[in-house]
gemmi code that builds the backbone of each chain (N, CA, C; Angstrom):
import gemmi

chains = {
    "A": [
        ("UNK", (26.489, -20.349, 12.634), (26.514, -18.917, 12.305), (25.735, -18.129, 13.365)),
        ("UNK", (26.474, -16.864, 13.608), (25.682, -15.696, 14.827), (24.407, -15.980, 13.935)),
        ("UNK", (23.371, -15.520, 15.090), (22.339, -15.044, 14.471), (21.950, -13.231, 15.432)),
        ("UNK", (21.569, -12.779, 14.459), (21.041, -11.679, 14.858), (19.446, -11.213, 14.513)),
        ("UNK", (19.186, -9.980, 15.175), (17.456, -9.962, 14.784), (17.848, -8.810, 13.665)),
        ("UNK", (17.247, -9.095, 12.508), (16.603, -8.400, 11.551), (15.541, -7.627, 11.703)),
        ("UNK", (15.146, -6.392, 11.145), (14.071, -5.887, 10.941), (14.045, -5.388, 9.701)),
        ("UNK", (12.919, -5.458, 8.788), (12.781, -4.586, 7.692), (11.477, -4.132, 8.017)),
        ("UNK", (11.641, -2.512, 7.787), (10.596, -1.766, 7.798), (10.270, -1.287, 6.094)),
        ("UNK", (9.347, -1.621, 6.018), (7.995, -1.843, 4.753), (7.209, -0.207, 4.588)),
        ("UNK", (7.792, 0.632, 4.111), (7.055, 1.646, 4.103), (6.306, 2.508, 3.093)),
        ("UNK", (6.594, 1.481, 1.685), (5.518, 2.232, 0.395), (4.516, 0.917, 0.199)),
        ("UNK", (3.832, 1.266, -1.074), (2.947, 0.145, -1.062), (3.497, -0.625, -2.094)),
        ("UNK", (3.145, -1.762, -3.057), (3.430, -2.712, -3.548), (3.928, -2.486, -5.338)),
        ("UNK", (3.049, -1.506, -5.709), (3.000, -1.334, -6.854), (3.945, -0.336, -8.040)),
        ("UNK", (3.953, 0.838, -7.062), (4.323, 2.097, -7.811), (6.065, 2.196, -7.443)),
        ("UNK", (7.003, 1.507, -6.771), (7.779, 1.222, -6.727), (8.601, -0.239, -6.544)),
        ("UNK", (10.089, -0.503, -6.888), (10.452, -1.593, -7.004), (10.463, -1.734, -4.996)),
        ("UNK", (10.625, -0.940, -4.407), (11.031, -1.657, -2.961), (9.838, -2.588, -2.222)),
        ("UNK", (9.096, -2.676, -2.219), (8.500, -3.963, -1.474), (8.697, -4.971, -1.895)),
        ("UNK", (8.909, -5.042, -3.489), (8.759, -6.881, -3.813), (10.371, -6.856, -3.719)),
        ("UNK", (11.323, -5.953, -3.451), (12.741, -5.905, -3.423), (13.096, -6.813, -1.671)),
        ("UNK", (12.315, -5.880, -1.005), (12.202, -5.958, 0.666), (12.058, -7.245, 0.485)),
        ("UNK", (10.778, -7.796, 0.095), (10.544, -9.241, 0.361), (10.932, -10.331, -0.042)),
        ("UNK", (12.097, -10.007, -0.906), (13.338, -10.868, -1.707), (14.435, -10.913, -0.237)),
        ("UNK", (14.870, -9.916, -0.121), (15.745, -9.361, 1.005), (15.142, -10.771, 2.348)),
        ("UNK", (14.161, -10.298, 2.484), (13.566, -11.076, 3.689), (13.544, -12.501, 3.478)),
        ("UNK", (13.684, -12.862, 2.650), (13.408, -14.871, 2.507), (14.856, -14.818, 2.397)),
        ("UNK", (15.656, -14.190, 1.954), (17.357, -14.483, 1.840), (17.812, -14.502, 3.596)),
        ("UNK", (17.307, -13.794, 4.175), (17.779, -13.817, 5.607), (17.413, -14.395, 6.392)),
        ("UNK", (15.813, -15.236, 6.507), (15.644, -16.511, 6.801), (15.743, -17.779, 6.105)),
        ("UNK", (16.664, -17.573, 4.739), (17.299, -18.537, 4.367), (18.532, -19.028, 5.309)),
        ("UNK", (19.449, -17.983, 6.072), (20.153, -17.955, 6.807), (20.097, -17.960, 8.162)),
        ("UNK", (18.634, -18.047, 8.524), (18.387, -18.508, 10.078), (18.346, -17.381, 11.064)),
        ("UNK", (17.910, -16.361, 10.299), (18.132, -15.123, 10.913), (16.444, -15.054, 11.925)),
        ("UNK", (16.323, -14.189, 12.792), (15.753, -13.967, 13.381), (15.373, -12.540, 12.942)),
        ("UNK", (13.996, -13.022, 12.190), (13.376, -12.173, 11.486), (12.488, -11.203, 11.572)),
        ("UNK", (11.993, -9.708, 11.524), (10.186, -9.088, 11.556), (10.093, -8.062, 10.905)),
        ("UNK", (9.042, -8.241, 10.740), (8.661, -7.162, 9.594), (7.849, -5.870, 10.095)),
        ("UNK", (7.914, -4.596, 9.917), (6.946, -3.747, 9.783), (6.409, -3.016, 8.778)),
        ("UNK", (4.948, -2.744, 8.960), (4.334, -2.345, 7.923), (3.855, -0.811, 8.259)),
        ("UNK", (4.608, 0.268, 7.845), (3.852, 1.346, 8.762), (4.124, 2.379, 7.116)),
        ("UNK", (3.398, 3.759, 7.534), (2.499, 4.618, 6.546), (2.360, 3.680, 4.671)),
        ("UNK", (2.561, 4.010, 4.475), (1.749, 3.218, 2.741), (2.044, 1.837, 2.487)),
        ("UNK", (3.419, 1.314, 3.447), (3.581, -0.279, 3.556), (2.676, -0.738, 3.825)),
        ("UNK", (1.353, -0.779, 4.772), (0.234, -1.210, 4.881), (-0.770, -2.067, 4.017)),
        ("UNK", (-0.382, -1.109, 3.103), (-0.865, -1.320, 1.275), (-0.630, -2.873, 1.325)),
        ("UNK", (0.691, -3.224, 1.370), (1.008, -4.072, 0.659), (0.804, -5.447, 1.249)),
        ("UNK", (0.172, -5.978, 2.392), (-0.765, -6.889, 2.743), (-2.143, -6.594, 2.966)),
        ("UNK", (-2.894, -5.802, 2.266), (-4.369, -5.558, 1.930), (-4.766, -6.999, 1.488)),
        ("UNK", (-5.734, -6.991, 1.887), (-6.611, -8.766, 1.353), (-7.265, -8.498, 0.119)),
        ("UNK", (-7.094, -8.976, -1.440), (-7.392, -8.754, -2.099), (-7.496, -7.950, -3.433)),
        ("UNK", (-5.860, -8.144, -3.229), (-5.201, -7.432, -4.802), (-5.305, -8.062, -5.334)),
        ("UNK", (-5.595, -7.510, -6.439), (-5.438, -8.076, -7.550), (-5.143, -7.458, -9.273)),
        ("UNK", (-4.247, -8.231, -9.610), (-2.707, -7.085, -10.282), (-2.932, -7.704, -12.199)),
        ("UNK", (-3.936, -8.203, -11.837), (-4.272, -8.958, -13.362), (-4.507, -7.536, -14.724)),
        ("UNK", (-4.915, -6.047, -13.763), (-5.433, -5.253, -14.955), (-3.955, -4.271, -14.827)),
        ("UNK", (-3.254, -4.513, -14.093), (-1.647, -3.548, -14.392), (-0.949, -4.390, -15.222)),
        ("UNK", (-0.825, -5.683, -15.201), (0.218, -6.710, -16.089), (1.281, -6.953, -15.300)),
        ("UNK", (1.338, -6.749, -13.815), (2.176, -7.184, -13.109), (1.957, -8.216, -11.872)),
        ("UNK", (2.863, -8.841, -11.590), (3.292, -9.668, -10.684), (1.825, -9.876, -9.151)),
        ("UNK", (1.087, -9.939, -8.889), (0.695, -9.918, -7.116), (1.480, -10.805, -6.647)),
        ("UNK", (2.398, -10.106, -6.055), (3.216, -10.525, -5.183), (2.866, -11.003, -3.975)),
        ("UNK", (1.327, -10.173, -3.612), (1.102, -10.509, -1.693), (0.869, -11.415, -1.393)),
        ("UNK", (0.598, -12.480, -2.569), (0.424, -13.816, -1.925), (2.051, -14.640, -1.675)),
        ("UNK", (2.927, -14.077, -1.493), (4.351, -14.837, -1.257), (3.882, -14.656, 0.305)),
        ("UNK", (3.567, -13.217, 1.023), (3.722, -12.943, 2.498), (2.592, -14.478, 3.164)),
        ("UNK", (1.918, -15.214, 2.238), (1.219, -16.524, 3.095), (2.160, -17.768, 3.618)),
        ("UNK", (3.749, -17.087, 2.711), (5.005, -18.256, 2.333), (5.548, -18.285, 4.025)),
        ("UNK", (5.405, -17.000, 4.681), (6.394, -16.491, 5.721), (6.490, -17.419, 6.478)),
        ("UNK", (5.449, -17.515, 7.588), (5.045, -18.687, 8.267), (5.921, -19.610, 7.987)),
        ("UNK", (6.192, -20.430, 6.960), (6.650, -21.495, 7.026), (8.225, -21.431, 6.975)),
        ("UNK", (8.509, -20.115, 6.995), (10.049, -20.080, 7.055), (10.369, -19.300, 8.368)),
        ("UNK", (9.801, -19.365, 9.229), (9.601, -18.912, 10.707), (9.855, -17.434, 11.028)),
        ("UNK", (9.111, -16.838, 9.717), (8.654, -15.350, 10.122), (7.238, -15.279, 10.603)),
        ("UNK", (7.007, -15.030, 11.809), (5.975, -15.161, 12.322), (5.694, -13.664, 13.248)),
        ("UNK", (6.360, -12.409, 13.041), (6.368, -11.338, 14.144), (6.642, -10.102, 12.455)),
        ("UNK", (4.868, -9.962, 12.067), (4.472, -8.705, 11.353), (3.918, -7.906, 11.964)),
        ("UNK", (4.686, -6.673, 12.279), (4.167, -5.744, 12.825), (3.441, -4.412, 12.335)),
        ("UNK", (2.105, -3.966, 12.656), (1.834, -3.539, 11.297), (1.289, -1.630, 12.227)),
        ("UNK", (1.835, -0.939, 12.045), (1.371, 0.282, 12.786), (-0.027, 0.846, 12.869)),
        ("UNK", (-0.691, 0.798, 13.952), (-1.977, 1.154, 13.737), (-2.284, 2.704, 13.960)),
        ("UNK", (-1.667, 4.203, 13.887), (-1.952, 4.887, 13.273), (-1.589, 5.057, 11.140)),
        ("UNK", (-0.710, 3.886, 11.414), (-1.265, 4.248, 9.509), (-2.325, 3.221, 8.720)),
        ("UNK", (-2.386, 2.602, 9.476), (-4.166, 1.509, 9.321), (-4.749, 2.891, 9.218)),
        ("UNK", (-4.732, 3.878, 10.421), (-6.079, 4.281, 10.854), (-6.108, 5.495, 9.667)),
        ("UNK", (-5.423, 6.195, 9.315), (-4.872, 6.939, 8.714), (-5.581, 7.214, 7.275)),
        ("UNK", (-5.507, 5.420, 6.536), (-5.403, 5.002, 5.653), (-7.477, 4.760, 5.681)),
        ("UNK", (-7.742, 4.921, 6.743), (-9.344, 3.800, 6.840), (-9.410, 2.704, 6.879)),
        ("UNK", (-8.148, 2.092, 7.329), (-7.935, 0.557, 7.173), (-7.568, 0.140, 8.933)),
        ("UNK", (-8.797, -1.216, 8.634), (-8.562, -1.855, 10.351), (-7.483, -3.276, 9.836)),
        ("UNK", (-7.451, -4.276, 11.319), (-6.591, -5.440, 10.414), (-7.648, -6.532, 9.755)),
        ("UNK", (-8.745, -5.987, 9.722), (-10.151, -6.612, 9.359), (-9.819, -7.055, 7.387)),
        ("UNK", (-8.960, -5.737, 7.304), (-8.687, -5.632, 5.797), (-7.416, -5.972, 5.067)),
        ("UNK", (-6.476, -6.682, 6.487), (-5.381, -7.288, 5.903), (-5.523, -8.750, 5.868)),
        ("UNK", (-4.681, -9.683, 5.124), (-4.307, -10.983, 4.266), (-4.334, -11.735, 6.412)),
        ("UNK", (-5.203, -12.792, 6.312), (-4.890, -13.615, 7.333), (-3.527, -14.265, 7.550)),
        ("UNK", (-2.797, -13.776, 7.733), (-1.423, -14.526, 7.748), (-1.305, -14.946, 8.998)),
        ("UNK", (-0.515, -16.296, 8.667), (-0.596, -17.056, 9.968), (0.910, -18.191, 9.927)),
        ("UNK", (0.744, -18.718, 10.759), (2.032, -19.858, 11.333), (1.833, -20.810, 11.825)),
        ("UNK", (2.434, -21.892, 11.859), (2.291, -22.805, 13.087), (3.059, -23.028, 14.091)),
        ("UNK", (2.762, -23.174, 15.231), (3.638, -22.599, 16.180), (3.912, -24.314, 16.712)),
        ("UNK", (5.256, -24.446, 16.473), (5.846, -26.029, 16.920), (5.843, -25.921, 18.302)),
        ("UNK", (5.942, -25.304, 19.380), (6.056, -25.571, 20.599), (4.789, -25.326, 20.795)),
        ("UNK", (3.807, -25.223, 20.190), (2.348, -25.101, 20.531), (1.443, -26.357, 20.137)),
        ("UNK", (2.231, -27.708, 19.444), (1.027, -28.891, 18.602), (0.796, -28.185, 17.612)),
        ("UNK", (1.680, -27.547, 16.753), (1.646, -26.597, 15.369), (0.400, -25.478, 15.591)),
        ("UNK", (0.094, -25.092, 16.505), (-1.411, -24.470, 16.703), (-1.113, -23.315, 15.256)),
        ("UNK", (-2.389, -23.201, 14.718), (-2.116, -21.952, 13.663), (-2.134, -20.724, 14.713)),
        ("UNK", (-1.348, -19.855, 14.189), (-1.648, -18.488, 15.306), (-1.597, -17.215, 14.250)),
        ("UNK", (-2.036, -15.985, 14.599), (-1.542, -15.235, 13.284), (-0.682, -14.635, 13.586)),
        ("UNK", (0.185, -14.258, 12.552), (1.603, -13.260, 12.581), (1.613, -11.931, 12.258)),
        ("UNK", (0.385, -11.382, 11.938), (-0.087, -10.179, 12.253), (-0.277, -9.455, 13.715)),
        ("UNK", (0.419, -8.487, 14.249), (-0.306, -7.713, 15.026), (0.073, -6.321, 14.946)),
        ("UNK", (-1.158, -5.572, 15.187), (-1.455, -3.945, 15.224), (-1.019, -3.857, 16.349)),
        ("UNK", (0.395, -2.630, 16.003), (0.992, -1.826, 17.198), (0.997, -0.450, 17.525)),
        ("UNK", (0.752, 0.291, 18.118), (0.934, 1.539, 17.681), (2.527, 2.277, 17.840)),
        ("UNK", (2.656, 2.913, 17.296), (4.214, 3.371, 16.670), (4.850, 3.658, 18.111)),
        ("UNK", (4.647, 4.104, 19.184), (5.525, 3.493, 20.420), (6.002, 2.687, 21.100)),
        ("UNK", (4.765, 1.457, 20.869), (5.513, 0.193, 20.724), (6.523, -0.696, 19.829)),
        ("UNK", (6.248, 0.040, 18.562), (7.160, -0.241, 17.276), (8.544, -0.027, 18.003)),
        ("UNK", (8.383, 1.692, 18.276), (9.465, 1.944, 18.364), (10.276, 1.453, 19.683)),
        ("UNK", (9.806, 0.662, 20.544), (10.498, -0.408, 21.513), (11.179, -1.351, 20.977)),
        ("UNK", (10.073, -2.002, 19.673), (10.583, -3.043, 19.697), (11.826, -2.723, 18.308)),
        ("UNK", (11.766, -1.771, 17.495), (13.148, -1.497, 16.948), (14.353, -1.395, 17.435)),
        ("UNK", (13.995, -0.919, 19.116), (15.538, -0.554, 19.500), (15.312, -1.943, 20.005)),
        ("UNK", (15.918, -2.784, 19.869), (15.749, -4.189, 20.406), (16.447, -4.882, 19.007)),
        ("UNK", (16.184, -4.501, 18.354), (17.078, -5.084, 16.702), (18.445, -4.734, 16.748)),
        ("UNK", (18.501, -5.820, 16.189), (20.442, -5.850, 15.954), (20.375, -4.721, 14.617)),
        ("UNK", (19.827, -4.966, 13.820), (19.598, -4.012, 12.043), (18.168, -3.800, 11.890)),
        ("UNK", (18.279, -2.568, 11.345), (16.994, -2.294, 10.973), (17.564, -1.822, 9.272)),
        ("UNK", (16.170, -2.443, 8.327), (16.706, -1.659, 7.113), (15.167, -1.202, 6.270)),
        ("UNK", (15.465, -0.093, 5.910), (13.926, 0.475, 5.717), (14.180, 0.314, 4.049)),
        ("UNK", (13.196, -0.096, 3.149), (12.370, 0.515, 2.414), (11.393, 0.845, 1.937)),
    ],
    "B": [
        ("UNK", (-8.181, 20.893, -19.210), (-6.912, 20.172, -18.961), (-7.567, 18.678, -17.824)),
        ("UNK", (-6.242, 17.834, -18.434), (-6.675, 16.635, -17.712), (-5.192, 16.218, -16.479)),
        ("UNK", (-5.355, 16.223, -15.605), (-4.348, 15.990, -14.584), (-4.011, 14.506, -14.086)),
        ("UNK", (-3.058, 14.414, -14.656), (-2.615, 12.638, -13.759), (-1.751, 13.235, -12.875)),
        ("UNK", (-2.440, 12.141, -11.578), (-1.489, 12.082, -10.208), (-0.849, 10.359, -10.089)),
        ("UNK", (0.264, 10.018, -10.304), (0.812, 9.120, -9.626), (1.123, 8.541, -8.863)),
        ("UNK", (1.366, 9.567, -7.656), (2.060, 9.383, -6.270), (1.098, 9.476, -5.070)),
        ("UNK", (0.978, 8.695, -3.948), (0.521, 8.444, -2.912), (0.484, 9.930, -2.143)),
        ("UNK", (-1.491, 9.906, -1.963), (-0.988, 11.777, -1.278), (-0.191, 11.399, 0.222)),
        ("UNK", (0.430, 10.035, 0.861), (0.902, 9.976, 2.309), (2.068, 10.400, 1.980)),
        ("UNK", (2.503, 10.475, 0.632), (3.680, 10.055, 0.453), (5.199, 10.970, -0.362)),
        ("UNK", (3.578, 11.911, -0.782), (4.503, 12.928, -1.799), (3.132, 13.731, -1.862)),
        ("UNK", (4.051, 14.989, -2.141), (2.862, 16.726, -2.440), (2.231, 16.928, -3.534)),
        ("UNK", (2.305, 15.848, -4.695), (2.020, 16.127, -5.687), (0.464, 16.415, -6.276)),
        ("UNK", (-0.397, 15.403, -5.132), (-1.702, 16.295, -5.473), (-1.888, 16.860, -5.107)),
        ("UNK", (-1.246, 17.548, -3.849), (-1.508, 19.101, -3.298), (-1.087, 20.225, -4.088)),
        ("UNK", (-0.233, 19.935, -5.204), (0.469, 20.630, -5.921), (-0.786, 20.820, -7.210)),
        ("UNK", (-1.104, 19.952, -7.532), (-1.777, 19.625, -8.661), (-3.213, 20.588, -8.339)),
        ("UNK", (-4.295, 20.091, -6.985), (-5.372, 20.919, -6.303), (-4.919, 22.677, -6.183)),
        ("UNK", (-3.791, 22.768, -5.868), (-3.610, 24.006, -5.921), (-3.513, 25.091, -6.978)),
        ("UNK", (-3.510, 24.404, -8.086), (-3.518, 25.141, -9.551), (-4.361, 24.743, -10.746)),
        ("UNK", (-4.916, 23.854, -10.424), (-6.706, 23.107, -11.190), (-7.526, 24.411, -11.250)),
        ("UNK", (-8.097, 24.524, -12.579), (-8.742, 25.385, -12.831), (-10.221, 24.876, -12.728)),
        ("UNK", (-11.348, 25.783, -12.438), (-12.760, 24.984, -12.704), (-12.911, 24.545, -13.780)),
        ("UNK", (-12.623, 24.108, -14.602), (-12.903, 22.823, -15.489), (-12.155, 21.458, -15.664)),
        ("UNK", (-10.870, 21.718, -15.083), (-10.182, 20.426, -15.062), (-10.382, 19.651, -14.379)),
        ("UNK", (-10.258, 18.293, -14.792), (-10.170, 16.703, -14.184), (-9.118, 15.926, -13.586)),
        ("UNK", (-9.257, 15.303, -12.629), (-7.884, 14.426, -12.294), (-8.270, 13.168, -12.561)),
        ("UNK", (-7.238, 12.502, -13.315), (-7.150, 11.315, -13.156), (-6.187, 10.570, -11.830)),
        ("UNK", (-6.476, 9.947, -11.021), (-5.536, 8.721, -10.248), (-5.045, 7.646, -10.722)),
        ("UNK", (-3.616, 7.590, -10.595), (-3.106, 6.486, -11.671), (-2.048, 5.847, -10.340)),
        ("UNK", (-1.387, 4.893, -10.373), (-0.935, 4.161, -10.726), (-0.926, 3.845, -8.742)),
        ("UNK", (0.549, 4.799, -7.881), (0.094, 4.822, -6.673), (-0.827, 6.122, -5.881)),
        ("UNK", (-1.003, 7.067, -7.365), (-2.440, 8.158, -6.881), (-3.189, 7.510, -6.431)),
        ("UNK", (-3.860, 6.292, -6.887), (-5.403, 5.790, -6.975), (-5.341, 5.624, -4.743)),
        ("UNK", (-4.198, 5.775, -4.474), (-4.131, 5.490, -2.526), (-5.310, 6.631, -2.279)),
        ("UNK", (-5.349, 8.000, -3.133), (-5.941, 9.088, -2.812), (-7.650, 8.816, -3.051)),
        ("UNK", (-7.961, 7.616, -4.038), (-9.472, 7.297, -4.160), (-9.747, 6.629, -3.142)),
        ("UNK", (-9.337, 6.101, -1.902), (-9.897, 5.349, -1.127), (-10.167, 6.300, -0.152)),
        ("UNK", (-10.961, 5.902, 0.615), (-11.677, 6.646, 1.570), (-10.580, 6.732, 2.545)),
        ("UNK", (-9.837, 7.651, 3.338), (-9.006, 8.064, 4.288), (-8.964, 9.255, 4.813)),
        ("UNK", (-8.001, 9.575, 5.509), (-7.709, 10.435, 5.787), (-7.333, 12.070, 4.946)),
        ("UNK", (-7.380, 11.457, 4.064), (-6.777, 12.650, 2.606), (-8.296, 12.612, 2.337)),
        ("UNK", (-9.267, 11.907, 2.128), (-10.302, 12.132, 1.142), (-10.939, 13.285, 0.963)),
        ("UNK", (-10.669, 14.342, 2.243), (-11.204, 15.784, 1.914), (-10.700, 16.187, 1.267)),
        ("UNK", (-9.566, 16.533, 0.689), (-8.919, 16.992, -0.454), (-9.089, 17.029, -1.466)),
        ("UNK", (-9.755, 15.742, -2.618), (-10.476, 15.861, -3.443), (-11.954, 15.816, -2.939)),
        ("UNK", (-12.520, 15.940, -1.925), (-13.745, 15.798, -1.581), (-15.248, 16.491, -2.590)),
        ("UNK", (-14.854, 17.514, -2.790), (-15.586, 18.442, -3.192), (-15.498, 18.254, -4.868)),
        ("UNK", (-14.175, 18.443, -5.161), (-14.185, 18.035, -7.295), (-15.173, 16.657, -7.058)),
        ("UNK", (-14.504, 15.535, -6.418), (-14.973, 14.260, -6.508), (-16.592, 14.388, -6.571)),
        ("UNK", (-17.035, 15.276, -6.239), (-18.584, 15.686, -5.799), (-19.092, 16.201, -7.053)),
        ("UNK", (-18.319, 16.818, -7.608), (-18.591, 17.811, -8.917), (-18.381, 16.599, -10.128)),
        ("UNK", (-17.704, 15.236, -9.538), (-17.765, 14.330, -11.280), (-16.444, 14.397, -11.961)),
        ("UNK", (-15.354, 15.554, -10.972), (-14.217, 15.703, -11.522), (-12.890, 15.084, -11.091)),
        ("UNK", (-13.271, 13.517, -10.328), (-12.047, 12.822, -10.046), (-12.325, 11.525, -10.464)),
        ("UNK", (-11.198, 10.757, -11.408), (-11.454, 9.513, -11.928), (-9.933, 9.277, -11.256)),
        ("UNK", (-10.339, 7.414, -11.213), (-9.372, 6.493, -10.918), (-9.392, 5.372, -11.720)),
        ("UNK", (-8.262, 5.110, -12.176), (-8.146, 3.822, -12.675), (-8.186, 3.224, -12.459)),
        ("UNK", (-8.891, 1.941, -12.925), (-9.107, 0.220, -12.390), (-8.446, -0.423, -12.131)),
        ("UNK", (-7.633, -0.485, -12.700), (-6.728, -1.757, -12.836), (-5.755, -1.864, -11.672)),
        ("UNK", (-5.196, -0.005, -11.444), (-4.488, 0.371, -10.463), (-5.153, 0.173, -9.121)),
        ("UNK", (-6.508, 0.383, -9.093), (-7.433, 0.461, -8.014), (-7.650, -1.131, -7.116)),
        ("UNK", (-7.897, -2.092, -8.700), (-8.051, -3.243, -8.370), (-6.506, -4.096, -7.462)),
        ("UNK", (-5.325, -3.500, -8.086), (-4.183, -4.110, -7.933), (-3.685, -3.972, -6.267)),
        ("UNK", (-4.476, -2.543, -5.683), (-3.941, -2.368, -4.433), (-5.320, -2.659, -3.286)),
        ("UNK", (-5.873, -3.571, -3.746), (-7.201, -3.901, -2.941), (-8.133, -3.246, -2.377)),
        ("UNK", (-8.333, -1.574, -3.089), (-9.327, -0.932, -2.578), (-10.437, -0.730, -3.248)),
        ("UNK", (-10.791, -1.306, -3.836), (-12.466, -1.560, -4.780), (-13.254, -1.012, -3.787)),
        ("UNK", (-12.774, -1.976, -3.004), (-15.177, -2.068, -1.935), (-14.102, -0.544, -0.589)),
        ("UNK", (-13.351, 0.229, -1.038), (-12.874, 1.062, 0.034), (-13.013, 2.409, -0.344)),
        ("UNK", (-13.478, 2.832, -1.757), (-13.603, 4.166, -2.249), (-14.194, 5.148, -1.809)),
        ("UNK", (-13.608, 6.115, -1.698), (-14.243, 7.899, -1.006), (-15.417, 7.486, -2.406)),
        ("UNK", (-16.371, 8.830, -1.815), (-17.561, 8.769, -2.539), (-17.016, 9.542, -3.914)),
        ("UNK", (-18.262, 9.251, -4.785), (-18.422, 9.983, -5.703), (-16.870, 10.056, -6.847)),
        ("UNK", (-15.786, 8.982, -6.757), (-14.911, 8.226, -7.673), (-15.340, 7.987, -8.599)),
        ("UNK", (-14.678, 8.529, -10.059), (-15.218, 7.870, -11.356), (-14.168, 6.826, -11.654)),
        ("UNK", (-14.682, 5.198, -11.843), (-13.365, 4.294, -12.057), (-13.533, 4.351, -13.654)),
        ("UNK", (-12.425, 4.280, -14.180), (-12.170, 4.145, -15.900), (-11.104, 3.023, -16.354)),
        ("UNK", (-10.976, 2.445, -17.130), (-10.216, 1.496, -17.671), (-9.264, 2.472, -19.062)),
        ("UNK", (-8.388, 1.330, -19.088), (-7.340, 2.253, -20.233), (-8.224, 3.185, -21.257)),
        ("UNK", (-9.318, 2.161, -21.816), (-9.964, 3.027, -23.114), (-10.256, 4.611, -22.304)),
        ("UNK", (-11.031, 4.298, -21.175), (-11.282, 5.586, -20.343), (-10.365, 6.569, -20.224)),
        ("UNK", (-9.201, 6.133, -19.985), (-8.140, 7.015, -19.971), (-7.605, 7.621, -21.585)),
        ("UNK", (-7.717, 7.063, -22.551), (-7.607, 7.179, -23.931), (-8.644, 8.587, -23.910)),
        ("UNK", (-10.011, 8.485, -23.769), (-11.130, 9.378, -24.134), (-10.645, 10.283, -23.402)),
        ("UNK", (-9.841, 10.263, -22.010), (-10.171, 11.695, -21.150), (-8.925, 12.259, -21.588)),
        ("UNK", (-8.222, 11.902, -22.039), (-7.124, 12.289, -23.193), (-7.196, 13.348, -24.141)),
        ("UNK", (-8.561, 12.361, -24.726), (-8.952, 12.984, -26.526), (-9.919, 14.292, -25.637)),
        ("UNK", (-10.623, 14.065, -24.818), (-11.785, 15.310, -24.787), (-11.340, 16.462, -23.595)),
        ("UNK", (-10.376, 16.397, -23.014), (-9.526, 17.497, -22.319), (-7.970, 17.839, -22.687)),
        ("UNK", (-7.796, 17.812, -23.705), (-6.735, 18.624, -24.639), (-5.497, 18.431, -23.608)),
        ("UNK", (-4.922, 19.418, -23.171), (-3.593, 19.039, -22.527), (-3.848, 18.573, -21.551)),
        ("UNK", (-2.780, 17.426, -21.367), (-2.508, 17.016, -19.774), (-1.433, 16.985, -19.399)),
        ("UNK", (-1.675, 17.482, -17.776), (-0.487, 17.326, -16.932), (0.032, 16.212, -16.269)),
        ("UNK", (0.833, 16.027, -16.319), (1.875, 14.668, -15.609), (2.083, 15.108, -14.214)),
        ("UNK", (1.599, 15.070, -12.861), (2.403, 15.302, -11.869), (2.811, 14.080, -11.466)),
        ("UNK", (4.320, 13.805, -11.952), (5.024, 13.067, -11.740), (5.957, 12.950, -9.978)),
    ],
}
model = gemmi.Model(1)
for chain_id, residues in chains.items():
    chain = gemmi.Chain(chain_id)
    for i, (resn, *xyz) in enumerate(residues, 1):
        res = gemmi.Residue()
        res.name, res.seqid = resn, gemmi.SeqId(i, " ")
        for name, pos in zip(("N", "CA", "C"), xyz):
            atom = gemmi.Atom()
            atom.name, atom.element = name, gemmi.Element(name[0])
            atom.pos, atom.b_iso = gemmi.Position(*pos), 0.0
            res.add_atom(atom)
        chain.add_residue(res)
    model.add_chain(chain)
structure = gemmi.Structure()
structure.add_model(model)
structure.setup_entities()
């Protein structure tokens, strides 16, 4: 099967709507299929790899611990905008260590986080075969 | 009057909507993706000043769920459901800015 590059751009936070834990259904279905995958996290998507939710006093789901799953299904390129970190008061000091192992490296762990700022985003979008926002 | 905000101030006008017609005695509550507005950011001047006066609460649970506990603008009152029950009973109508 073609493969093409995916992008989903991540742009509310986790809770107050169905689209992130929707997005991140979306996203394991398309590296179920070998797709060539990345994610961005830019204005309130940010939210939703914060280190340290915890969803026990809403009665719902914390989902953010699936994004530790990525890695192993060779999403390894989260891109996370650093004017809405900055925006927000948030460095990547305050997001989920997510990480990978990189097989052409002796599995080295590496992380799959990196802070871009939105001109580089926007390079690396036009470079996607699809982009699909929610 | 007691004011719930729902919505993320990055994200929607609704507590600008809400600040703009608060009378000196009313309260806001932050609920669900409001509580984005209790963390210390870029918005935090906005409630800066009520928050100062004792007149901005956030909910816990909501607060706890999106990992900003140890990230709060100053002077945040956090409340749990019962909390939200009382600010109910002791400020008569409330508004929904949905």
């Amino acid at each position: 099967m073609a493969t093409k590059k995916f992008m989903y751009l991540n742009r509310r936070s986790s809770f107050g709507t169905v689209y992130a834990i929707e997005s991140l259904e979306v996203v394991l279905i398309a590296a179920a299929f070998e797709q060539d995958v990345s994610l961005a996290f830019i204005d309130d998507g940010v939210y939703q790899i914060v280190e340290g939710q915890n969803a026990d006093g809403i009665g719902m789901k914390n989902f953010s611990k699936t994004f530790h799953a990525l890695g192993d299904y060779d999403i390894n390129k989260l891109y996370v905008s650093a004017e809405s970190l900055e925006e927000r008061g948030l460095n990547v000091d305050d997001l989920m260590p997510l990480a990978y192992e990189d097989e052409d490296d002796d599995w080295a762990e590496k992380p799959s986080i990196k802070v871009v700022s939105n001109a580089q985003l926007s390079k690396i979008m036009s470079e996607q075969d699809v982009c699909l926002s929610f | 009057m007691l004011h719930t905000v729902n919505k993320s101030s990055f994200e929607r006008n609704s507590l600008k909507s809400c600040l703009n017609t608060i009378d000196n005695t009313s309260v806001i509550l932050l609920i669900e993706d409001g509580v984005i507005s209790a963390a210390k950011n870029t918005n935090s001047p906005m409630i800066a000043d009520l928050a100062a006066q004792g007149r901005v609460y956030a909910l816990q649970g909501d607060v706890e769920a999106r990992g900003i506990s140890s990230k709060l603008a100053d002077n945040i009152k956090l409340v749990d459901y019962a909390g939200f029950v009382d600010l109910v009973v002791e400020h008569g109508t409330t508004v929904s800015w949905v």
